[in-house]
MOPAC internal coordinates of N, CA, C and O (Angstrom, degrees):
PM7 1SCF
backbone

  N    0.0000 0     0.00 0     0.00 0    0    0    0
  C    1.4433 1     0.00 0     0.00 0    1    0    0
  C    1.5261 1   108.85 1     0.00 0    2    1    0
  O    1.2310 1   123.01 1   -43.70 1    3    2    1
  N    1.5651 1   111.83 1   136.30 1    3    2    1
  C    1.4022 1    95.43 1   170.98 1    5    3    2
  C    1.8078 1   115.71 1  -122.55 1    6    5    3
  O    1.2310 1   129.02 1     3.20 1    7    6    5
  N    1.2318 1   100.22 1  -176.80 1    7    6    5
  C    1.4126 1    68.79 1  -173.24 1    9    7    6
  C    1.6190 1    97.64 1  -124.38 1   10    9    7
  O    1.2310 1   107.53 1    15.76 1   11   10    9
  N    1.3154 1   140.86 1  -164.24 1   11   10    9
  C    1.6721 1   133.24 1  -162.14 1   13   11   10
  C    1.6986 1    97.17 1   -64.16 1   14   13   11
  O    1.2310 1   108.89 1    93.40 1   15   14   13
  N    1.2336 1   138.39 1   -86.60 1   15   14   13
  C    1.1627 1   147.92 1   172.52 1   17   15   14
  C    1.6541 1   104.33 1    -6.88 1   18   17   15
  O    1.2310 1   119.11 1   101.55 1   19   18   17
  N    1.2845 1   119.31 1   -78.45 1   19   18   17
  C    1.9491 1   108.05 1   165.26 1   21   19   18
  C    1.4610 1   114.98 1   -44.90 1   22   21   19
  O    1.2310 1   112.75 1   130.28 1   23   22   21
  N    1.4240 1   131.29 1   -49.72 1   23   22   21
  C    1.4687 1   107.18 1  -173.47 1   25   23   22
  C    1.7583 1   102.73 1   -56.56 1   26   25   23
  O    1.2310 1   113.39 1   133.50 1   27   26   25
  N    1.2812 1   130.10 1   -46.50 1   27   26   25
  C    1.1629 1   110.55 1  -161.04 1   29   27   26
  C    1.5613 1   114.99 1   -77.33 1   30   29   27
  O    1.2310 1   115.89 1  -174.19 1   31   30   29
  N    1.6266 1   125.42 1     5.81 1   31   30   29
  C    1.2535 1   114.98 1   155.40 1   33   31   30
  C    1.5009 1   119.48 1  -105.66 1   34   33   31
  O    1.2310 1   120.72 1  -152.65 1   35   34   33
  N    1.8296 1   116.23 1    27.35 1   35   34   33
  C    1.1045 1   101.87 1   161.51 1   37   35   34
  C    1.2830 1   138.37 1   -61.54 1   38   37   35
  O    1.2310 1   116.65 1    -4.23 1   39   38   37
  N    1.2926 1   123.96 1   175.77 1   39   38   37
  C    2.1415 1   103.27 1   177.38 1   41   39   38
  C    1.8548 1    91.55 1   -99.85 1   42   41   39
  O    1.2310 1   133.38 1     5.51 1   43   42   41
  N    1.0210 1    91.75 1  -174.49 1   43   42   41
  C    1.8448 1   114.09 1  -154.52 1   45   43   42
  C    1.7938 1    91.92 1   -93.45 1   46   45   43
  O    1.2310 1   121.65 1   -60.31 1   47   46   45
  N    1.3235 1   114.44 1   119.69 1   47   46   45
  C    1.3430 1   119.47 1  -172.25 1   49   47   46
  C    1.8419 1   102.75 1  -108.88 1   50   49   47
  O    1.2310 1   121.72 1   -35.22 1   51   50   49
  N    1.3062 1   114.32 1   144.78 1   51   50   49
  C    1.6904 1   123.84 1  -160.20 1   53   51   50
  C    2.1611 1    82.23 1   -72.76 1   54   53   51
  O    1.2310 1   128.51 1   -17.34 1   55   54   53
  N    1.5054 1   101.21 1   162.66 1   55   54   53
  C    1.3643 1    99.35 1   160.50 1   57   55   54
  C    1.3612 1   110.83 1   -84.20 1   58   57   55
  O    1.2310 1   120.43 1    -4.40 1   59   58   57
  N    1.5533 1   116.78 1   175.60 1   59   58   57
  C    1.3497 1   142.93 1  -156.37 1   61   59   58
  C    2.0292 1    81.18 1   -84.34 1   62   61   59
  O    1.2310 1   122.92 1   -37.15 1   63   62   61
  N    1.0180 1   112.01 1   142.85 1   63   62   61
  C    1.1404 1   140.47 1   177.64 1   65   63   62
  C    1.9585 1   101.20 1   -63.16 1   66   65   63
  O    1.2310 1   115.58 1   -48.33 1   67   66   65
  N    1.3147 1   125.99 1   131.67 1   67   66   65
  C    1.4207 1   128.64 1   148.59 1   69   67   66
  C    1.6590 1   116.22 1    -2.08 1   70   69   67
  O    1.2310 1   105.45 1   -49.28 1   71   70   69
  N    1.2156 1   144.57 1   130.72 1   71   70   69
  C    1.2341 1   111.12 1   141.18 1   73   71   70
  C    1.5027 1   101.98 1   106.68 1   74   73   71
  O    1.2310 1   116.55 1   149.97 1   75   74   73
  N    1.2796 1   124.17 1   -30.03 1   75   74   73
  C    1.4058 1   128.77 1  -173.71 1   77   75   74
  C    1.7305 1   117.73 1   -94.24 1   78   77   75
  O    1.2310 1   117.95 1   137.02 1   79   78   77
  N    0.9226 1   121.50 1   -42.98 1   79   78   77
  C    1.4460 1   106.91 1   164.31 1   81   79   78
  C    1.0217 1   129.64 1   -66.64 1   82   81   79
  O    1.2310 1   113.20 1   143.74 1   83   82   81
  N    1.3182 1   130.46 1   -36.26 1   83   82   81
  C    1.4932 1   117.27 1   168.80 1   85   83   82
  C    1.6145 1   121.88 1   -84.72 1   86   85   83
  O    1.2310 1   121.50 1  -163.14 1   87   86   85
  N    1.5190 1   114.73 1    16.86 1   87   86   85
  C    1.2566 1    99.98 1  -170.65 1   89   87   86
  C    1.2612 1    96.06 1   -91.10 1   90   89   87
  O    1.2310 1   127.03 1     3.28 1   91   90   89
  N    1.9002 1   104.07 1  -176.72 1   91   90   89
  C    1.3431 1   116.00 1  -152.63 1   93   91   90
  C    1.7934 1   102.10 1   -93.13 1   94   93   91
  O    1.2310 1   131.25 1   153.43 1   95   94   93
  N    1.6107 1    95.90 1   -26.57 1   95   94   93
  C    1.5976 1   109.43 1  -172.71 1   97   95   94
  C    2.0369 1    92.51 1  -126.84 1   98   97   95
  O    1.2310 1   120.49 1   -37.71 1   99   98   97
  N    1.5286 1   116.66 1   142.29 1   99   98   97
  C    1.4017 1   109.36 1   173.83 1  101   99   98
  C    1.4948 1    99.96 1  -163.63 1  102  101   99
  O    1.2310 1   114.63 1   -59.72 1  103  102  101
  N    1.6819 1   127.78 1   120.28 1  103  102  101
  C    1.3502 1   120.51 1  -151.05 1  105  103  102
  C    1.3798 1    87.05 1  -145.30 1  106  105  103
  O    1.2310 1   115.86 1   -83.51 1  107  106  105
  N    1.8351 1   125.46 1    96.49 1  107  106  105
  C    1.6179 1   116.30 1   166.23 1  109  107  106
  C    1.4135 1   109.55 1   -48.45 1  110  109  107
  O    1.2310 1   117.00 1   -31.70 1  111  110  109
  N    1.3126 1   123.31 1   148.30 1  111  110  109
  C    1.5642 1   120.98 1  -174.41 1  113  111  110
  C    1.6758 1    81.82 1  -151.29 1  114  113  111
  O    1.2310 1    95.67 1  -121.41 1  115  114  113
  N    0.7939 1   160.31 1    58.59 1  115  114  113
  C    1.8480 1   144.33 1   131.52 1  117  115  114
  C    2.1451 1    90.07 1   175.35 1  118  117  115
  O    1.2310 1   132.47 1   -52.99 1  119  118  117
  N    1.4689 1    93.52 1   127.01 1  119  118  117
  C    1.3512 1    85.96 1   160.30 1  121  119  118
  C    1.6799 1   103.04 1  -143.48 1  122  121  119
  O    1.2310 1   119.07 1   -33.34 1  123  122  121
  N    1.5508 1   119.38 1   146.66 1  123  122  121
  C    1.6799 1   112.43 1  -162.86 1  125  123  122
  C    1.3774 1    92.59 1  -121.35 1  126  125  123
  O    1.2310 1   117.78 1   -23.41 1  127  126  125
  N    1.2603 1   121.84 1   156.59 1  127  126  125
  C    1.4613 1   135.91 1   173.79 1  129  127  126
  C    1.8984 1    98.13 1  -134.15 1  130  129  127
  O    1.2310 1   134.88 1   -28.72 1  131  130  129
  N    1.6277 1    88.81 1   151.28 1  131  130  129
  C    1.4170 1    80.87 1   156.70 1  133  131  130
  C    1.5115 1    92.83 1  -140.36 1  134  133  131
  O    1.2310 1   121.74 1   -59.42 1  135  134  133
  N    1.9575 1   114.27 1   120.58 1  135  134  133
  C    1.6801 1   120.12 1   176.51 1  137  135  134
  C    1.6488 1    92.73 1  -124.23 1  138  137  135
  O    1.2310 1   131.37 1   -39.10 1  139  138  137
  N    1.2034 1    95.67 1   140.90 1  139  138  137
  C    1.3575 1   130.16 1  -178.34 1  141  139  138
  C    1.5635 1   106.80 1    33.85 1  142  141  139
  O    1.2310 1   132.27 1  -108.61 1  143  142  141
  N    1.6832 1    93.90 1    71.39 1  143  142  141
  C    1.3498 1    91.29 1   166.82 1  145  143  142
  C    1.5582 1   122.49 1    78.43 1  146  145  143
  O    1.2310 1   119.29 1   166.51 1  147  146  145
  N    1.5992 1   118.95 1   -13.49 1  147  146  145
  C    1.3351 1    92.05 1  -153.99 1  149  147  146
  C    1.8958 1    80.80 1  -133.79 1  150  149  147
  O    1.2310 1   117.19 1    -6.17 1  151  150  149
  N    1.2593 1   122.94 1   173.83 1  151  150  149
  C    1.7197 1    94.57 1  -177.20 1  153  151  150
  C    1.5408 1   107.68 1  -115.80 1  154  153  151
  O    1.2310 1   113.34 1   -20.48 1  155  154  153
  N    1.2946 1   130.19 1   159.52 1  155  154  153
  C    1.7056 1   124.73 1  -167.90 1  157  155  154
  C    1.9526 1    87.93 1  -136.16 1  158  157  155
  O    1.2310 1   134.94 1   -37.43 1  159  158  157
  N    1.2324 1    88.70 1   142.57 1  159  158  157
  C    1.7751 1    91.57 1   166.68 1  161  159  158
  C    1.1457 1    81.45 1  -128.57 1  162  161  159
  O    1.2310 1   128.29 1   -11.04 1  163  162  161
  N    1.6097 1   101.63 1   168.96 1  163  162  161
  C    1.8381 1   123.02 1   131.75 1  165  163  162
  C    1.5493 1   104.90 1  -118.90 1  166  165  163
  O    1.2310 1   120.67 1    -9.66 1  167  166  165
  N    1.5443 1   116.33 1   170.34 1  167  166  165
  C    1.2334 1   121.68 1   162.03 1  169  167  166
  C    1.9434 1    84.90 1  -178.95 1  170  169  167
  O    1.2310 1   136.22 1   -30.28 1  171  170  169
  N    1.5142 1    86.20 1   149.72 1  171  170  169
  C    1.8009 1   105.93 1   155.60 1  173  171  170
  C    1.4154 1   126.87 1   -74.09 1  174  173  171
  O    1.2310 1   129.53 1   -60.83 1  175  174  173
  N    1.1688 1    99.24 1   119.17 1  175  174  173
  C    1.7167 1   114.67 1  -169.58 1  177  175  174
  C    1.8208 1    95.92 1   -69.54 1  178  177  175
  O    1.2310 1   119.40 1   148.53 1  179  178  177
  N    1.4665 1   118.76 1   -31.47 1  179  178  177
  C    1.1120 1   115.46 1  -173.11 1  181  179  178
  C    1.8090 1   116.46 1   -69.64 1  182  181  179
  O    1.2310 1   117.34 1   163.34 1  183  182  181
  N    1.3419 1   122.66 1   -16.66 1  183  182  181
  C    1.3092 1   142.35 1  -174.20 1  185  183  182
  C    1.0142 1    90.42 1   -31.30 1  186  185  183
  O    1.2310 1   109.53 1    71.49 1  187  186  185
  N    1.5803 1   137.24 1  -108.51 1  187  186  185
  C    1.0986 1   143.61 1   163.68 1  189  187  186
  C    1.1815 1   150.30 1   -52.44 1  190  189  187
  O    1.2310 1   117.95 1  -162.27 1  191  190  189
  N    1.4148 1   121.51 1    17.73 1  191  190  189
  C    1.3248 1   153.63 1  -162.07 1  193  191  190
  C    1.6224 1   106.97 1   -34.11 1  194  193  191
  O    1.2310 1   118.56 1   133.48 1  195  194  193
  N    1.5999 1   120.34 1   -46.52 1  195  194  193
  C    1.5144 1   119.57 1   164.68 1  197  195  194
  C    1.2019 1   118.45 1   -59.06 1  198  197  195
  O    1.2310 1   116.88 1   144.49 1  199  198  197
  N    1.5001 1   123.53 1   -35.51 1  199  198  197
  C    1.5858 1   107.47 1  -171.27 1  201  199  198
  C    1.4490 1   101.50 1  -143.16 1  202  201  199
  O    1.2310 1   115.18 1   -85.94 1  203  202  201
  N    0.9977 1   126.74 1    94.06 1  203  202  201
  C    1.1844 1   119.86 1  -166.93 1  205  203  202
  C    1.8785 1   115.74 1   -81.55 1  206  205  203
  O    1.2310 1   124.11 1  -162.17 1  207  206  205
  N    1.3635 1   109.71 1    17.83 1  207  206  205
  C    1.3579 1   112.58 1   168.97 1  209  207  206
  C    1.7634 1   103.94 1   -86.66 1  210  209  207
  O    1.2310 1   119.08 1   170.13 1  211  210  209
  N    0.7527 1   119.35 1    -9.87 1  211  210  209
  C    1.4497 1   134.27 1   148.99 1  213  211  210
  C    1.8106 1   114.66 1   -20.58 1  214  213  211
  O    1.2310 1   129.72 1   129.48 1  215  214  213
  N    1.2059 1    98.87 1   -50.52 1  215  214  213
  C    1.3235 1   119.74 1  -161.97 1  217  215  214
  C    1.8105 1    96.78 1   -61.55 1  218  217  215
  O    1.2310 1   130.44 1   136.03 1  219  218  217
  N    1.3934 1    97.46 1   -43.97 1  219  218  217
  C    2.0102 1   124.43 1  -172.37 1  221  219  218
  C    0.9893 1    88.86 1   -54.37 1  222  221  219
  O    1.2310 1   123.10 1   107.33 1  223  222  221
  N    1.8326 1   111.66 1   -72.67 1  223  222  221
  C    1.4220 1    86.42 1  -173.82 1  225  223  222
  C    1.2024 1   153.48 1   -77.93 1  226  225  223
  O    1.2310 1   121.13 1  -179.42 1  227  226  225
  N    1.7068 1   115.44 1     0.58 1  227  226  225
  C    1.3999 1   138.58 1   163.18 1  229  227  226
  C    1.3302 1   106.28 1   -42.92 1  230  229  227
  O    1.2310 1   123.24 1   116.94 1  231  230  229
  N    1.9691 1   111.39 1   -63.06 1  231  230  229
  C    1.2501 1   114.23 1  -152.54 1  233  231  230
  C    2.1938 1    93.65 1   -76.45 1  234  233  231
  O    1.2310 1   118.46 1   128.38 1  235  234  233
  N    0.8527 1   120.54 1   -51.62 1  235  234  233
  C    1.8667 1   130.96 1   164.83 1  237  235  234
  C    1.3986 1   100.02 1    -7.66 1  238  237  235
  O    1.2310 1   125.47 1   118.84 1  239  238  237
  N    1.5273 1   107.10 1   -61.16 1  239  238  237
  C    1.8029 1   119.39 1  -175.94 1  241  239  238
  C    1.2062 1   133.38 1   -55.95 1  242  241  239
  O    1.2310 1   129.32 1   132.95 1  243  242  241
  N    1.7083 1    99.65 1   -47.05 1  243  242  241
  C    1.0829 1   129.25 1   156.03 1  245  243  242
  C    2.0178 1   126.84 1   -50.23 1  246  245  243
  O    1.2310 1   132.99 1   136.25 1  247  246  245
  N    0.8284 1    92.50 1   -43.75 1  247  246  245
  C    1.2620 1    91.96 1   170.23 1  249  247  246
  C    1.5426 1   124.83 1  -113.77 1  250  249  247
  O    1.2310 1   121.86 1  -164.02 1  251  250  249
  N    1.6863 1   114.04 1    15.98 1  251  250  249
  C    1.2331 1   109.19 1   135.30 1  253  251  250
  C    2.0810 1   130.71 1   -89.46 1  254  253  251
  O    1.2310 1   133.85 1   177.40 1  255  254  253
  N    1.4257 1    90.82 1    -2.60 1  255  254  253
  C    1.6381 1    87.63 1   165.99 1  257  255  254
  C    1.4775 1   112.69 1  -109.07 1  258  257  255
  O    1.2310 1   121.16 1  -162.07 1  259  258  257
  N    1.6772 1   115.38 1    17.93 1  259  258  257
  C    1.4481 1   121.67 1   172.02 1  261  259  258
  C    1.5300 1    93.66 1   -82.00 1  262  261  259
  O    1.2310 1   119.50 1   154.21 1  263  262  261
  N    1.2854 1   118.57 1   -25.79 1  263  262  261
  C    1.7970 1   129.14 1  -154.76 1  265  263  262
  C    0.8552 1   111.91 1   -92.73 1  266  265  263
  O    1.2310 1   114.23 1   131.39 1  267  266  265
  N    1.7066 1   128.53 1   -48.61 1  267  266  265
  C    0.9455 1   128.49 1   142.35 1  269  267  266
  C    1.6777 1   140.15 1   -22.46 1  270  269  267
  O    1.2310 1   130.27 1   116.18 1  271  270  269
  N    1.4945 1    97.80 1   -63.82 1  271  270  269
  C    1.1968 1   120.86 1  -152.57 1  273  271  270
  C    2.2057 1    93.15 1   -74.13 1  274  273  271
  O    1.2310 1   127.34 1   164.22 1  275  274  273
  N    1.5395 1   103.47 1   -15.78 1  275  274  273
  C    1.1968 1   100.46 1  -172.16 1  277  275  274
  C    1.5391 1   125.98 1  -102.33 1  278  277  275
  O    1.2310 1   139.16 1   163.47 1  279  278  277
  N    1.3634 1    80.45 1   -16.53 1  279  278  277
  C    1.7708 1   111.02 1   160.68 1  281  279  278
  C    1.6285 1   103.42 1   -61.21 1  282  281  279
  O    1.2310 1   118.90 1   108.53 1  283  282  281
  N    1.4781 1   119.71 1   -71.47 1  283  282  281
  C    1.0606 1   125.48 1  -172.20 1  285  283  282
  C    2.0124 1   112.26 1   -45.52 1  286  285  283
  O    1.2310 1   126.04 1   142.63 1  287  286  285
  N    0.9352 1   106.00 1   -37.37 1  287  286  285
  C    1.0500 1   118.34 1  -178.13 1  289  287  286
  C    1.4679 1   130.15 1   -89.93 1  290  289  287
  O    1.2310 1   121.20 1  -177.39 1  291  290  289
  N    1.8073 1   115.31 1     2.61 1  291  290  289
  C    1.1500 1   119.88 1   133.10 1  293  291  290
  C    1.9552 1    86.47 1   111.18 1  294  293  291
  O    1.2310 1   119.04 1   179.55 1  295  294  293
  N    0.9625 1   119.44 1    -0.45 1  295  294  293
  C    1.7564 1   120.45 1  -152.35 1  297  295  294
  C    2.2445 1    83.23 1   -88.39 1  298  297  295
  O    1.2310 1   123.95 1   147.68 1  299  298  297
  N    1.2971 1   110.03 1   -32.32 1  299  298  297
  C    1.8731 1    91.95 1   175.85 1  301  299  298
  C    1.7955 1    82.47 1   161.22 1  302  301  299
  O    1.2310 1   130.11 1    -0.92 1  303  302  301
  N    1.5003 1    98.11 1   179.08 1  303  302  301
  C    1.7590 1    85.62 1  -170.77 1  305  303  302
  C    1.2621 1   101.64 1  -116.38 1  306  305  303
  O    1.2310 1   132.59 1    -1.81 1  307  306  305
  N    1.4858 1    93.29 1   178.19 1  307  306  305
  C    1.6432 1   130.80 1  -138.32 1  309  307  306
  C    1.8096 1    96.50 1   -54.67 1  310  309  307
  O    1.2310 1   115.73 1   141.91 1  311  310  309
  N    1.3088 1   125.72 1   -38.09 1  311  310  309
  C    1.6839 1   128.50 1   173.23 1  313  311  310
  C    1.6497 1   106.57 1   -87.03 1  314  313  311
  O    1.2310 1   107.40 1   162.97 1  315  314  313
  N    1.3671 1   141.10 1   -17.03 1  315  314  313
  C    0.9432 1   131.02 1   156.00 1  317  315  314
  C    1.3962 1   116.37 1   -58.46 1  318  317  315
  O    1.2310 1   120.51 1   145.49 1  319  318  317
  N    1.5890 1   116.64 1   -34.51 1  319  318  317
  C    2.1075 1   107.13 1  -168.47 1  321  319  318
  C    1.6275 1    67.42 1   -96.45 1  322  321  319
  O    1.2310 1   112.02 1   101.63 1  323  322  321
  N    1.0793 1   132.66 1   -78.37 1  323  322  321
  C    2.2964 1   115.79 1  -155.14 1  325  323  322
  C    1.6463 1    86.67 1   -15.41 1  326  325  323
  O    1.2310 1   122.87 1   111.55 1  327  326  325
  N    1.8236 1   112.11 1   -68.45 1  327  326  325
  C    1.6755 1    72.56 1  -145.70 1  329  327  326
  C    1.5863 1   115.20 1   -96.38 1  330  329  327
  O    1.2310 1   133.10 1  -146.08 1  331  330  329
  N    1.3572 1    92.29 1    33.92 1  331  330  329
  C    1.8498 1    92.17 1   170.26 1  333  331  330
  C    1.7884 1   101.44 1   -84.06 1  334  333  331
  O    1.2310 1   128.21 1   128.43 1  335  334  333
  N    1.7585 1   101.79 1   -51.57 1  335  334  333
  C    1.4335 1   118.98 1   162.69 1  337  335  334
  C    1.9380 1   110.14 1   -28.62 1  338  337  335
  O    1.2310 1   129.66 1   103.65 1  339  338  337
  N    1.0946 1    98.99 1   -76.35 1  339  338  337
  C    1.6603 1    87.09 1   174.66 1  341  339  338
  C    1.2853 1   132.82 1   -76.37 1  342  341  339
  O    1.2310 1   124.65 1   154.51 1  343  342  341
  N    1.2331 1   108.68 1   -25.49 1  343  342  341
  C    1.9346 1   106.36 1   159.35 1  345  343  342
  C    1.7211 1   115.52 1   -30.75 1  346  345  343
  O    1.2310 1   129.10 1   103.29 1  347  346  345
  N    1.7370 1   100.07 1   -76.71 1  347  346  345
  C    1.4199 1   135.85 1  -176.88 1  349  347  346
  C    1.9036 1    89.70 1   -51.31 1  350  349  347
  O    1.2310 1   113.12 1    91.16 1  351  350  349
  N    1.3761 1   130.61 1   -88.84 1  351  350  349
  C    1.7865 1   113.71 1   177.36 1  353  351  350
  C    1.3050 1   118.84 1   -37.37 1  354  353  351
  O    1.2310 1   110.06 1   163.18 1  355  354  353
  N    1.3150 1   136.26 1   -16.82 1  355  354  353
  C    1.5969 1   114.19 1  -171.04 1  357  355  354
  C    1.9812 1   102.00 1  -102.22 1  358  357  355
  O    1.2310 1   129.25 1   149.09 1  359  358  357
  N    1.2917 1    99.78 1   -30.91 1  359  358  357
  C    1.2201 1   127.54 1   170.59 1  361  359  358
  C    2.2348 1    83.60 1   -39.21 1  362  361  359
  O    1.2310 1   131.07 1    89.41 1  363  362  361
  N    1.8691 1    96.24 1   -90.59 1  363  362  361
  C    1.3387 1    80.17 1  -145.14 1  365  363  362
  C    1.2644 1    95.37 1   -78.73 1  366  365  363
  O    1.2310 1   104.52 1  -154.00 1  367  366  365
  N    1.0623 1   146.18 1    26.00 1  367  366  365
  C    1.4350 1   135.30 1   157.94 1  369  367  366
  C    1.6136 1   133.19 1   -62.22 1  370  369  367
  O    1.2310 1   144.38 1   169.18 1  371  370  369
  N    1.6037 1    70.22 1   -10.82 1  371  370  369
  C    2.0670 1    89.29 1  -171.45 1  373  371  370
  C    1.5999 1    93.83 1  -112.49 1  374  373  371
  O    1.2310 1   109.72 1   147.73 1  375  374  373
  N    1.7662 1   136.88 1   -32.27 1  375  374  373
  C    1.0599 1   129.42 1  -160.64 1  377  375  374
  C    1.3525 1   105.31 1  -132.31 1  378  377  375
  O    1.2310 1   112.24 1  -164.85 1  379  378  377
  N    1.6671 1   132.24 1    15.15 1  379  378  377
  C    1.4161 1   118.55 1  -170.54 1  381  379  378
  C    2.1600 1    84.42 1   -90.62 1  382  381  379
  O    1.2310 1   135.20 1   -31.10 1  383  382  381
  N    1.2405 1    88.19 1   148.90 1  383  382  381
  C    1.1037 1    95.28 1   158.36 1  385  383  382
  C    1.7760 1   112.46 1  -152.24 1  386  385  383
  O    1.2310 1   127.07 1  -121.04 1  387  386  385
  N    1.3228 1   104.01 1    58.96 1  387  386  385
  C    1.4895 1   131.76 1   163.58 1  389  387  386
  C    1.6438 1   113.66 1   -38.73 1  390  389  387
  O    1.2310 1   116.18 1   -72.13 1  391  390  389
  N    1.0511 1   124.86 1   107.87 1  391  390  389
  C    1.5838 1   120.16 1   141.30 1  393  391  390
  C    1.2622 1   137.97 1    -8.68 1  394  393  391
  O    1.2310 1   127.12 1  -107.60 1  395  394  393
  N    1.5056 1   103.91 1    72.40 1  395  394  393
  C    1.9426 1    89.52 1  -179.04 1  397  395  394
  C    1.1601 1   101.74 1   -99.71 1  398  397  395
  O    1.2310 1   133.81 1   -54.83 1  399  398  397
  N    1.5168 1    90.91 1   125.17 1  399  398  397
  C    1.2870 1   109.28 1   154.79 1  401  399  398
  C    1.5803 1   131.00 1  -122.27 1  402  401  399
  O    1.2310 1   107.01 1   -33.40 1  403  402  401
  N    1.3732 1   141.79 1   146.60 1  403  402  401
  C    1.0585 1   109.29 1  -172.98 1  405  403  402
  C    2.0024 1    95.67 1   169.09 1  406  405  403
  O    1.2310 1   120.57 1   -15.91 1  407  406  405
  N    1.3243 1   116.52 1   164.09 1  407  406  405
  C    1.5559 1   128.39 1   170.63 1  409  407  406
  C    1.6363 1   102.05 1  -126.23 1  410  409  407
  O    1.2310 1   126.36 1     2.31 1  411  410  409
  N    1.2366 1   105.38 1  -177.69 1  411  410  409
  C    1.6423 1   117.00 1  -168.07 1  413  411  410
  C    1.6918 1    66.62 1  -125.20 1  414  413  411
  O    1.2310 1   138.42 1   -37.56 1  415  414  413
  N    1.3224 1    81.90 1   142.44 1  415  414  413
  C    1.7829 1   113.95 1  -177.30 1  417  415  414
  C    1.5411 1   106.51 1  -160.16 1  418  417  415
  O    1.2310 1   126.77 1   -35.24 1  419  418  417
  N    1.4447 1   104.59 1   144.76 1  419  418  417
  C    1.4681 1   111.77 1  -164.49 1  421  419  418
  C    1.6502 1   121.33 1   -90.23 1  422  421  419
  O    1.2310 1   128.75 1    17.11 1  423  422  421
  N    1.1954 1   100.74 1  -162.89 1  423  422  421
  C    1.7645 1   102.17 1  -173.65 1  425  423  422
  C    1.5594 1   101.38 1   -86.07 1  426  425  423
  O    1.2310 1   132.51 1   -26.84 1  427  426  425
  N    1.3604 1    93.44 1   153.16 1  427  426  425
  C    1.4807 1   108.21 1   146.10 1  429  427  426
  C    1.3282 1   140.79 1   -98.87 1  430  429  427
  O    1.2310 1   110.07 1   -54.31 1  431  430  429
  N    1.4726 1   136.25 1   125.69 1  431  430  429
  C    1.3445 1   137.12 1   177.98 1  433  431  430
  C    1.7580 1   106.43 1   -68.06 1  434  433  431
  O    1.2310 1   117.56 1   -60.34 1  435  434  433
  N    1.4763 1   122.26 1   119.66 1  435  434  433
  C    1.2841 1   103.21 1   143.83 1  437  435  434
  C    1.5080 1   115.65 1  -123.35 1  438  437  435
  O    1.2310 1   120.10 1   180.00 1  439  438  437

């Protein structure tokens, strides 16, 4: 519970995506922050629990509406950020060696 004083030092949360409030089925599955510098997700490991290449193509999707979305927005076009996007993932896919840390923690009802 919080009380007035905490809501106003919450941090600034993205809106709900197109398409999601009125649907019939709607299940957050990955959300990323980056606080102080350093970056924190959550997501349910159970999401895709049968195939977990699932995940590929989540993140694939994901960073074709990063390409998009950066095109649209004038920053260079839509195959210039893909292959900055995949440069930068294959890059640290081979050399991140990030800190995981972390527990499986459950949903929230709102």
């Amino acid at each position: 519970m919080h009380d007035d004083d905490d809501l106003d030092e919450l941090p600034e949360e993205l809106e709900l995506p197109d398409g999601v409030v009125g649907a019939e089925q709607a299940v957050e599955v990955l959300r990323a922050w980056v606080a102080d510098g350093a970056l924190h997700v959550i997501f349910d490991p159970e999401t895709f629990r049968d195939d977990v290449s699932e995940w590929g193509r989540l993140l694939s999707d994901v960073a074709q509406h990063v390409a998009n979305a950066v095109e649209m927005d004038g920053q260079m076009t839509r195959g210039e950020a893909l292959s900055k996007i995949h440069e930068a993932f294959d890059l640290n896919m081979q050399t991140s060696e990030a800190a995981m840390l972390g527990r499986i923690k459950g949903r929230t009802e709102h």
